[in-house]
C-alpha positions in Angstrom: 78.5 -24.4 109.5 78.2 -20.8 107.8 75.4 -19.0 106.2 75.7 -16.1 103.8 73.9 -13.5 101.4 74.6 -11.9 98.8 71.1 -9.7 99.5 72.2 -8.9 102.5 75.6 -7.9 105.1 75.4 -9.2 108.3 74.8 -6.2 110.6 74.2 -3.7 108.1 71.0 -2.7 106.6 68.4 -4.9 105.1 68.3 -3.5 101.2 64.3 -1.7 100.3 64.3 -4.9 97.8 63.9 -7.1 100.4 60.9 -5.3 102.3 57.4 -5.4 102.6 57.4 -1.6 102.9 60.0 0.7 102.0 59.4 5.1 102.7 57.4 6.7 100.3 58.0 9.9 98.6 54.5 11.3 99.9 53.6 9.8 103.0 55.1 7.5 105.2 55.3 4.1 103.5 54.7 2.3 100.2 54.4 -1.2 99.4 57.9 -2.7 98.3 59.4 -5.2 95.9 59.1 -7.7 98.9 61.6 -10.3 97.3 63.6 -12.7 99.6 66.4 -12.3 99.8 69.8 -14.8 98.1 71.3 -16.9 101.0 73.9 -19.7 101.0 75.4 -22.4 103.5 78.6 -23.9 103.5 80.3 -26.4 106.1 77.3 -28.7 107.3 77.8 -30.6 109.9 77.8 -34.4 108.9 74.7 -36.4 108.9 72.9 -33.7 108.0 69.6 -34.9 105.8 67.7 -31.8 105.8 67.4 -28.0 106.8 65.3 -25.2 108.3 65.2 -21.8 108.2 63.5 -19.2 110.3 63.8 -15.1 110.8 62.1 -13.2 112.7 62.2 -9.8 114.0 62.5 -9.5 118.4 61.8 -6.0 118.2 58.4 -5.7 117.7 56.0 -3.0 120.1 54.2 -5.1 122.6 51.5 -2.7 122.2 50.0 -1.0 119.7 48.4 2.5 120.8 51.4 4.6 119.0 51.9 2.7 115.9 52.3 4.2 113.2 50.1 7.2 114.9 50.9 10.7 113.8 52.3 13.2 116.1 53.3 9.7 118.2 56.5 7.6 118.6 56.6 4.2 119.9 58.9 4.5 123.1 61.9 2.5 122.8 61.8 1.4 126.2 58.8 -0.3 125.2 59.1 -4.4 126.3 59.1 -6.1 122.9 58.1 -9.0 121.3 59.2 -11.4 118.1 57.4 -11.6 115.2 58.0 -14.3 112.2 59.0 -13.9 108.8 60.0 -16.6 107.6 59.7 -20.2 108.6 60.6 -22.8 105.7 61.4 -26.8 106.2 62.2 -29.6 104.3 65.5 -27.8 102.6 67.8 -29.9 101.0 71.2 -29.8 102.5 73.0 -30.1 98.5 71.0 -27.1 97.2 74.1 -25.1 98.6 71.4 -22.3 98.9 68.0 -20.1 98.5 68.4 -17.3 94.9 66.9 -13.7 95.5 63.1 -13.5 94.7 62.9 -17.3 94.3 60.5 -18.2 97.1 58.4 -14.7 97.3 59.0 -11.7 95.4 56.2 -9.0 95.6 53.3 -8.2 98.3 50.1 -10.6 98.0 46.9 -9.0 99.6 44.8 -11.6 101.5 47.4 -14.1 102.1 50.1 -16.4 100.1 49.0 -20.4 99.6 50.9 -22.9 101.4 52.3 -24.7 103.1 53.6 -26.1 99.6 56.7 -24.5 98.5 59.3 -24.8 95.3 61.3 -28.2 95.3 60.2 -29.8 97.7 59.9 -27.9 100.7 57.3 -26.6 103.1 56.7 -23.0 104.3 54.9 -22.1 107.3 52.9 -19.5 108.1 54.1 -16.1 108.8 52.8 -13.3 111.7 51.4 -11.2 108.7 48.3 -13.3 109.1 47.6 -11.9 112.6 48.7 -8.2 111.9 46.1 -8.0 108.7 43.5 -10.2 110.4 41.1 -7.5 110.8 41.5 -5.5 107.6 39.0 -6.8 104.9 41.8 -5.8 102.5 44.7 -7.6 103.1 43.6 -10.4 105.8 44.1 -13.8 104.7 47.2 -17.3 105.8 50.5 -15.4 104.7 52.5 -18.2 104.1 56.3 -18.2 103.5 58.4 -15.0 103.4 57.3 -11.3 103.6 60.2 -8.7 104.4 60.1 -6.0 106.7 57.6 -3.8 107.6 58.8 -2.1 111.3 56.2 1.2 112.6 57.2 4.4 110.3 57.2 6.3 114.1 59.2 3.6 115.9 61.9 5.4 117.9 64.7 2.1 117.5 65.9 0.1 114.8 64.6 -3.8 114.4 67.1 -6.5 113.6 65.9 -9.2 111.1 67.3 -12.9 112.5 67.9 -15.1 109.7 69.1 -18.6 111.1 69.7 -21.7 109.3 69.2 -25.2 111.4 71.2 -28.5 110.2 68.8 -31.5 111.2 69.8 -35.0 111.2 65.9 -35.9 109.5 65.2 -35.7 106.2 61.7 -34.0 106.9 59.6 -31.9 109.6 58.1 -34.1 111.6 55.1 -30.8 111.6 52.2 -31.4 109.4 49.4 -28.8 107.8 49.5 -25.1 109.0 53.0 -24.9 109.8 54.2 -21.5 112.9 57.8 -21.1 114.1 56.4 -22.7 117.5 56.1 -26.2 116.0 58.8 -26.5 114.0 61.1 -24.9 116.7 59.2 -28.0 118.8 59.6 -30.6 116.4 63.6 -29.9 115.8 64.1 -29.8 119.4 66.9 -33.0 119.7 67.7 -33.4 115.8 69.7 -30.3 115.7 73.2 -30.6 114.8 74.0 -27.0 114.7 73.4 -23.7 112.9 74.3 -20.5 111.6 72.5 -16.6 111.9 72.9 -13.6 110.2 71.2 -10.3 111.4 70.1 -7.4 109.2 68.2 -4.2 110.6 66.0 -1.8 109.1 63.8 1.4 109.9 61.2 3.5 108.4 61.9 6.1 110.4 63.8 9.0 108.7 64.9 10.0 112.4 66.4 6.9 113.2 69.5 5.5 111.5 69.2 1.3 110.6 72.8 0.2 111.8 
C-alpha cells in the first residue's frame, strides 16, 4: 500500500498553501490559503471496501504559558502532545485519491459543518474546536481539515502525520460528532494495512522546518 502528494514531499516542508497560518510581513502570522492538500494511494491491499485518513501533529506544547508570548520561547524539551487535523472516513478505495483544495480550502471562523463531506464520506471533528473554544471570534465544531498553525515562538519544528488506513468495511462503524479517538477505536481489527507520509513546518524564522 503507498500514499502520495503532489502538495506535499515526504519529510520536507509542508507548502504556506496548505496552512492555517503562514508568517506575516508585519507581525508574526497571517491567516493562510488553508487548502488541503492533493494525496493519492496506490497498491491496496485486497478486500479492501473502504478507507480512512487521519493527520495529526505530536508536537504540540503540553502547556501553554509561552505560546506565542513575546520575549518567550516554548522550550523544546517541553513533553508534547498530538493534536488532530484531519480525520475523514467512508473513502472509497477506487477514488485513487483526494485533489488539492477539494475538501477545505480557506480559514472558516466559528467552525466548519459536518460531519457531512463531498461524495460520500464523513469528516470528523478536528482540535481547532478546543484551541478557539474560548475566543468569541473564532469558537465554533471545526470539522474536516485545517492545516498548520504550530506557536510563532516554538523553539522545534512539528511534523504533520498524514496516514491512510485500508479497512475491510465499507463504512465507520462511528456515528454523529466524529474525533480521531473513535474512529481509531472503531477500525481497531478491520485494518488491513496503511501508509504515512510526514511533512514539517515552523513559524519560527529562527528555526529551520526540515
Amino acid at each position: 500500500m503507498k500514499l502520495s502528494s503532489n502538495s506535499i514531499a515526504d519529510g520536507q516542508p509542508i507548502p504556506g498553501g496548505y496552512a492555517f497560518c503562514v508568517p506575516a510581513e508585519e507581525g508574526h502570522v497571517s491567516l493562510g490559503s488553508n487548502r488541503n492538500p492533493h494525496l493519492a494511494w496506490s497498491d491496496l491491499p485486497a478486500g479492501t471496501q473502504s478507507l480512512a485518513l487521519i493527520c495529526h501533529d505530536p508536537d504540540v506544547p503540553s502547556r501553554a504559558d509561552d505560546v506565542n508570548q513575546e520575549g518567550r520561547e516554548v522550550a523544546a524539551d517541553l513533553p508534547r502532545m498530538d493534536f488532530t487535523h484531519w480525520v475523514l472516513v467512508d473513502l472509497r478505495p477506487d477514488r485513487g485519491g483526494i485533489a488539492e483544495g477539494e475538501f477545505c480550502s480557506g480559514v472558516t471562523a466559528r467552525g466548519k459543518p459536518g460531519p457531512e463531506g463531498p461524495d460520500g464520506t464523513r469528516q470528523g471533528i478536528n482540535d481547532y474546536t478546543n484551541w478557539f473554544a474560548g475566543d468569541a471570534e473564532m469558537s465554533g465544531d471545526y470539522y474536516g481539515y485545517d492545516g498548520p498553525c504550530p506557536p510563532w515562538n516554538d523553539s522545534i519544528v512539528h511534523h504533520y502525520h498524514f496516514t491512510l488506513y485500508a479497512l475491510d468495511i465499507p463504512r465507520c462503524s462511528v456515528e454523529g460528532r466524529l474525533t480521531r479517538d473513535q474512529v481509531l477505536s472503531a477500525i481497531e481489527g478491520h485494518l488491513l494495512a496503511q501508509a504515512s507520509i510526514v511533512g514539517t513546518y515552523s513559524l519560527n524564522p529562527e528555526v529551520k522546518a526540515s
